[in-house]
C-alpha positions in Angstrom: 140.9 85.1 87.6 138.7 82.3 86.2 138.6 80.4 83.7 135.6 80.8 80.9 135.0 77.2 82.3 134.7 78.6 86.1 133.2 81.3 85.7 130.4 79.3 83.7 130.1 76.7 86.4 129.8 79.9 88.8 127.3 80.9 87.3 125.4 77.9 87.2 125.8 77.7 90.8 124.5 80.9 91.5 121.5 80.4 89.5 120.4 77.5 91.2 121.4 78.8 94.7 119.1 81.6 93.3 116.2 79.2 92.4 116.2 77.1 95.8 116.3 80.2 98.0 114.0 81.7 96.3 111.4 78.6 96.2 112.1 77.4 100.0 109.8 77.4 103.0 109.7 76.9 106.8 107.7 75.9 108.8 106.8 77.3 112.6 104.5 74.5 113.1 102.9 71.9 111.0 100.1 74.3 109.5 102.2 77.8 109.3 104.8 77.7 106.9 106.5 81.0 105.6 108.4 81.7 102.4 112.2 82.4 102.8 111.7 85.8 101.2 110.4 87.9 102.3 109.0 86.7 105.6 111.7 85.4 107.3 113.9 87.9 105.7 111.7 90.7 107.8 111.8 88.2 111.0 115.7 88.8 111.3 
């Protein structure tokens, strides 16, 4: 089990995990870039 500490940093992590993932892109070629999610996401 964690600690409140842990579990508090976990969360953190998550979070920003969260935030990045959701804020990411790639790009195909220099001019077509696609959103992790959903487009990739429906790719695989």
């Amino acid at each position: 089990s964690l600690s409140d500490e842990e579990m508090k940093r976990l969360n953190e992590i998550l979070s920003e995990m969260g935030e990045l993932y959701g804020s990411e892109k790639v790009c195909l070629t220099e001019n077509e870039c696609l959103p992790l999610e959903p487009d990739l996401t429906d790719l695989l």
